[in-house]
C-alpha positions as CSV (number, residue, x, y, z in Angstrom):
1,X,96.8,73.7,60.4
2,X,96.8,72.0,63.7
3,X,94.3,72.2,66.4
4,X,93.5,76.0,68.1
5,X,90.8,75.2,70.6
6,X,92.7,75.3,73.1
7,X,92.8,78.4,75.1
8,X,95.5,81.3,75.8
9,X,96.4,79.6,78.9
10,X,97.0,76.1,77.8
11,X,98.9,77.1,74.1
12,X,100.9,80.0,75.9
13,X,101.7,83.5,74.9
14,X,104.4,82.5,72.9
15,X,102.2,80.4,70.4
16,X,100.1,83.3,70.3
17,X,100.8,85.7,66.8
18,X,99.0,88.7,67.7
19,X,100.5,88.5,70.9
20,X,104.1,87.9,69.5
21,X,103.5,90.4,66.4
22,X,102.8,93.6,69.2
23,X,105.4,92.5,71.6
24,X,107.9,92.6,68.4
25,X,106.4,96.0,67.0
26,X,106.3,97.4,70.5
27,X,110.6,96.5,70.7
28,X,110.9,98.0,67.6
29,X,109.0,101.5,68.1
30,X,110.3,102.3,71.0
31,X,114.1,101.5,69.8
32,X,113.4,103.9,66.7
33,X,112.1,106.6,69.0
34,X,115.0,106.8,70.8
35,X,116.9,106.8,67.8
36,X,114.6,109.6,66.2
37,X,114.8,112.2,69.4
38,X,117.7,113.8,68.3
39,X,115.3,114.6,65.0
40,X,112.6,115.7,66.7
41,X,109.9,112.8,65.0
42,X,107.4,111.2,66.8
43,X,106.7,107.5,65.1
44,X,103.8,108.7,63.6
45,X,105.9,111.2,61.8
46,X,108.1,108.9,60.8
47,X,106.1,106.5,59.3
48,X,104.6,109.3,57.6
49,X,108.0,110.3,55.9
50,X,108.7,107.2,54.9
51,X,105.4,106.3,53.7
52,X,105.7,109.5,51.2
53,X,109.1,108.8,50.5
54,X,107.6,105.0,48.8
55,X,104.4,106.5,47.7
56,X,104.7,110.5,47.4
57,X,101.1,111.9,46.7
58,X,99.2,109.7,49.6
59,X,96.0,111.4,50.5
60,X,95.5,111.6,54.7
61,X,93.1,108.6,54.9
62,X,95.8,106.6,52.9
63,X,98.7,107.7,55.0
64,X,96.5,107.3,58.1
65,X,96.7,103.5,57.2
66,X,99.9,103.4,56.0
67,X,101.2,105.5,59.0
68,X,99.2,103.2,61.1
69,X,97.4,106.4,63.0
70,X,94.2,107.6,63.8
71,X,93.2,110.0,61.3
72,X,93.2,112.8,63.7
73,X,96.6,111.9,65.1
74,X,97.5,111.9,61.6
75,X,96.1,115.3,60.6
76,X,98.0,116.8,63.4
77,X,101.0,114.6,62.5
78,X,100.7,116.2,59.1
79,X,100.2,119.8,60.5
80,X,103.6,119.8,62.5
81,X,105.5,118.2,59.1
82,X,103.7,120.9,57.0
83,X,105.0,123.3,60.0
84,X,108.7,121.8,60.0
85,X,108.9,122.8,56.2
86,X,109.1,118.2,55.1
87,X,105.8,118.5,53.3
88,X,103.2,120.0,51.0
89,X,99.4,119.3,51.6
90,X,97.7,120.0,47.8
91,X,93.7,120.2,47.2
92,X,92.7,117.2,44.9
93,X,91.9,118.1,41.2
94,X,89.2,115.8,40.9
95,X,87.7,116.7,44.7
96,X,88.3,119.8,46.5
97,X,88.0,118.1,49.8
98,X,91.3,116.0,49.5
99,X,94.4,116.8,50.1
100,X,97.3,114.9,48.7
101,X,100.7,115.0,50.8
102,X,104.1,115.3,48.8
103,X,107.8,115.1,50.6
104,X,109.5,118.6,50.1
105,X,113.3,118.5,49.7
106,X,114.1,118.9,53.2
107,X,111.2,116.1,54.0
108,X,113.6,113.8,51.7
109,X,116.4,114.7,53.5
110,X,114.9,113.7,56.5
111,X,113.8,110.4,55.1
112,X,117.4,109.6,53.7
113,X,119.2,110.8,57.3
114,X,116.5,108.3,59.3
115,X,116.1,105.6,56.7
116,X,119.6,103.6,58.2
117,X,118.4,103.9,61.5
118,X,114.7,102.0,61.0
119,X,116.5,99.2,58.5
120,X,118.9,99.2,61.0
121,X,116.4,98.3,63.4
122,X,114.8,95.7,61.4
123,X,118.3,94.6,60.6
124,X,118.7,93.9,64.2
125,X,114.9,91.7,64.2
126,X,116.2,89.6,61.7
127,X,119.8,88.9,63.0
128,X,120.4,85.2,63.1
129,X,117.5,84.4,60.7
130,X,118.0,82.9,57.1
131,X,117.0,84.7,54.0
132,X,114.7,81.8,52.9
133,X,113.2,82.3,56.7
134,X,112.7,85.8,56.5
135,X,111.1,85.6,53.0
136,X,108.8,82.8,54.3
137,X,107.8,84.8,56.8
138,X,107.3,88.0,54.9
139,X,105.2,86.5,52.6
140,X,102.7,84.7,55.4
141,X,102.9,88.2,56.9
142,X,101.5,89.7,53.4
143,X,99.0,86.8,53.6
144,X,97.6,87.4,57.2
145,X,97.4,91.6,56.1
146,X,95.3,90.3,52.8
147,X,93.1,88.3,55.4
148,X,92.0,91.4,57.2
149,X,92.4,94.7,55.6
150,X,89.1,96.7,54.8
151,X,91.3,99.0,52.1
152,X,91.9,98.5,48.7
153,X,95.7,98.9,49.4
């Protein structure tokens, strides 16, 4: 595993993963928000769509995790998408406190007309890096997520 006692300043930025991970994230957000102006959606609105366009039904605690927002960021976030006519917000059979969020047909469409420009984006990440490479790293990438998440999913 090799030896990590050594500090920031001695193994370098670059040999630092959370370092690299945010700097890589960071690129990548603010190249889909430029992208996304034109549609009016915010990254967390994004991420919402197309985390109801995997999972349609997501609760706002789930889709706060999957959004990667704060869950008042993403209760507003959900109020302007309820707003723009891309979701639906429906109380919970089993607890009248939840709310379950489902795409509408124009919150598809919105999905399917941005979806090129984020896998284009991660096209671009990956450019000049071997299949076998990417899946290595995808799968260490699920790995490190198991090693710290405090949800179920």
């Amino acid at each position: 595993m090799g030896d990590y006692k050594d500090d920031l300043a001695t193994r370098g930025l670059d040999a630092f993963a959370p370092y690299l991970m945010n700097r890589i994230m960071r690129r990548y957000n603010q190249t889909l928000q430029s992208r996304m102006a034109d549609y009016d959606l915010s990254a967390p609105k994004m991420r919402a769509l197309a985390s109801l366009a995997v999972r349609d039904g997501l609760t706002v605690n789930e889709l706060a995790v999957y959004s990667m927002a704060e869950q008042p960021t993403m209760s507003r976030t959900l109020d302007q998408l309820e707003r723009d006519g891309f979701i639906t917000r429906t109380v919970s059979k089993t607890d009248s406190r939840v709310r379950h969020c489902s795409l509408t047909d124009a919150g598809r469409e919105m999905y399917q007309l941005t979806w090129p420009e984020m896998d284009a984006a991660e096209r671009a990440m990956f450019e000049g890096v071997s299949d076998e490479d990417r899946a290595h790293l995808l799968a260490t990438l699920r790995r490190m997520l198991e090693n710290i998440k405090q949800n179920d999913f």
